[in-house]
C-alpha positions as a Markdown table, in Angstrom:
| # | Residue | x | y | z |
|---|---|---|---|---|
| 1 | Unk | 0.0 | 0.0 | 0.0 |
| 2 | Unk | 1.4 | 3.8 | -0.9 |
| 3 | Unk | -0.2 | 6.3 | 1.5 |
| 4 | Unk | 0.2 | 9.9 | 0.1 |
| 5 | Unk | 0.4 | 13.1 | 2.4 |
| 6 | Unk | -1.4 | 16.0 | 0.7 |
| 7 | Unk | -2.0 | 19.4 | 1.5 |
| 8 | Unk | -4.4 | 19.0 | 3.8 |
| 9 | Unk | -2.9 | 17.0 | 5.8 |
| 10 | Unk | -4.6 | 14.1 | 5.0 |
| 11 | Unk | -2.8 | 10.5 | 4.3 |
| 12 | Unk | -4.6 | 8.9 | 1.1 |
| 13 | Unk | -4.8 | 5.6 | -0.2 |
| 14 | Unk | -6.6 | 4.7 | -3.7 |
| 15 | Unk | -8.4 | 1.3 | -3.0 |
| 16 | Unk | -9.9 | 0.2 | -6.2 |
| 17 | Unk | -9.6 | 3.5 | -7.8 |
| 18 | Unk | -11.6 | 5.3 | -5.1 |
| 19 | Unk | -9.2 | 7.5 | -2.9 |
| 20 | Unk | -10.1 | 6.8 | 0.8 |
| 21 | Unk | -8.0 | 8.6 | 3.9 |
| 22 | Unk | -7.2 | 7.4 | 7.2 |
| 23 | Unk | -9.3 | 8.4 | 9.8 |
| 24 | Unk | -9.7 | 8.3 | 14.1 |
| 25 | Unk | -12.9 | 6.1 | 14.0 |
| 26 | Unk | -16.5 | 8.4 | 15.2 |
| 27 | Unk | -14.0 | 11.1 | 16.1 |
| 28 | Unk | -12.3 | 9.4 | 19.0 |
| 29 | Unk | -9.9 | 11.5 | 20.6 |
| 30 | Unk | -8.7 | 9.0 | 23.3 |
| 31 | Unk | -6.3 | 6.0 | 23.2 |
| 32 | Unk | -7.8 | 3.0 | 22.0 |
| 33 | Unk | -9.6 | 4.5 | 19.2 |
| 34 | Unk | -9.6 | 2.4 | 16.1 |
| 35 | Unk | -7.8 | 3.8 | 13.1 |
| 36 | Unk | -9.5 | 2.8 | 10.0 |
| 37 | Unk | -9.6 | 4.2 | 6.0 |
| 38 | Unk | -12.9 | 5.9 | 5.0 |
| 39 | Unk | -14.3 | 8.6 | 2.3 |
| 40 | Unk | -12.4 | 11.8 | 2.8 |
| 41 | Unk | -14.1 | 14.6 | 4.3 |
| 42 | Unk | -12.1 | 17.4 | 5.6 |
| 43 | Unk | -12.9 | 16.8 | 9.3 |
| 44 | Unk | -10.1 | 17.4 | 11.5 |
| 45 | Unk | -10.0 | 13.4 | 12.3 |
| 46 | Unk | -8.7 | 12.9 | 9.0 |
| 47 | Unk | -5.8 | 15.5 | 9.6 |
| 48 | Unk | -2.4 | 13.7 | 10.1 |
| 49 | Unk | 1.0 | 15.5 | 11.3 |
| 50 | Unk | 4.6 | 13.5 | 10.4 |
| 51 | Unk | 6.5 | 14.0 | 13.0 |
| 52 | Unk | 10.6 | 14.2 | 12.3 |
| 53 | Unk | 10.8 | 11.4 | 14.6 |
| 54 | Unk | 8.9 | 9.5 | 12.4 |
| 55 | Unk | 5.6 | 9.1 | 14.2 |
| 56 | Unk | 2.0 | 10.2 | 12.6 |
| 57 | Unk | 0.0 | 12.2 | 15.5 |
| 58 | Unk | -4.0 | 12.8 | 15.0 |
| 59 | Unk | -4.6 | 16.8 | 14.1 |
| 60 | Unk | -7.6 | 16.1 | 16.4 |
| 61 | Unk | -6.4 | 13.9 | 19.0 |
| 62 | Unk | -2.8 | 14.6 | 19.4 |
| 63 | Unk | -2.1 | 11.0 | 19.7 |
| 64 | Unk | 0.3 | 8.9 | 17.6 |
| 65 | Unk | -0.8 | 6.2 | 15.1 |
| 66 | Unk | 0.1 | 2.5 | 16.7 |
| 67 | Unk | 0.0 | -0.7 | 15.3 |
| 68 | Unk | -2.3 | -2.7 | 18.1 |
| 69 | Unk | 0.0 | -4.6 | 20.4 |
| 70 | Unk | 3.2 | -4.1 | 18.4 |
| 71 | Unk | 1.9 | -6.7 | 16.8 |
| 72 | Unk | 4.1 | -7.2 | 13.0 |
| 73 | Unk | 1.4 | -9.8 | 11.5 |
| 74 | Unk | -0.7 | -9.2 | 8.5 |
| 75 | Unk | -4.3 | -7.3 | 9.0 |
| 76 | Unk | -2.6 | -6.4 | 12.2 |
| 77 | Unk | -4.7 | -3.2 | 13.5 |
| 78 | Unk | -4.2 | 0.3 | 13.9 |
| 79 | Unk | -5.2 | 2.8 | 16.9 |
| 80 | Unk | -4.2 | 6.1 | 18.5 |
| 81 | Unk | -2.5 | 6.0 | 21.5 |
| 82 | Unk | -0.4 | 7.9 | 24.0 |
| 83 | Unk | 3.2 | 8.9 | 22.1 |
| 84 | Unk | 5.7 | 6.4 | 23.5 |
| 85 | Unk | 8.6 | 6.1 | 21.3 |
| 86 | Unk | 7.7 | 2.1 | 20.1 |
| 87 | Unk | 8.7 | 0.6 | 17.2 |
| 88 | Unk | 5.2 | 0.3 | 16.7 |
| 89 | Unk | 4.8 | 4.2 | 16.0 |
| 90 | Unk | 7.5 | 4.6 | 14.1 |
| 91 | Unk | 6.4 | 5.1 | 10.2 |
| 92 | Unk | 7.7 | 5.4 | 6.9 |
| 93 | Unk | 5.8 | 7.0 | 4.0 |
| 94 | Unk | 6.8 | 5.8 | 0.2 |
């Protein structure tokens, strides 16, 4: 998959030639909230800083993008939670 950052912030991905954008499931701006990819929209929960350190924090939420668990198996899921420095914020966009 090749997420895009644009303009606004978002991060885009074209799924069957539809371009969706990751977004902090109903507006959840607490830890634990699911992370999933959904018809863009402009709302703030679809606004994503990269951070020098390589982590993604919510515009919204101020909470970094982290893979569930640390887990590194496929479908493995994505959530907000409190910054840490884990691998398992740490992202690379290509």
């Amino acid at each position: 998959q090749t997420w895009t950052h644009n303009s606004s912030n978002e991060l885009t991905v074209n799924v069957g030639g539809s371009t969706l954008c990751l977004d902090a499931n109903g507006k959840g701006t607490t830890a634990g909230t699911k992370v999933i990819v959904y018809s863009c929209n402009g709302q703030t929960n679809q606004q994503w800083n990269l951070n020098s350190n390589g982590t993604v924090t919510g515009v919204q939420s101020g909470l970094c993008l982290d893979v569930t668990g640390a887990s590194t198996a496929n479908g493995a899921l994505v959530e907000l939670w409190t910054c840490n420095g884990g691998s398992n914020q740490q992202w690379t966009l290509g």
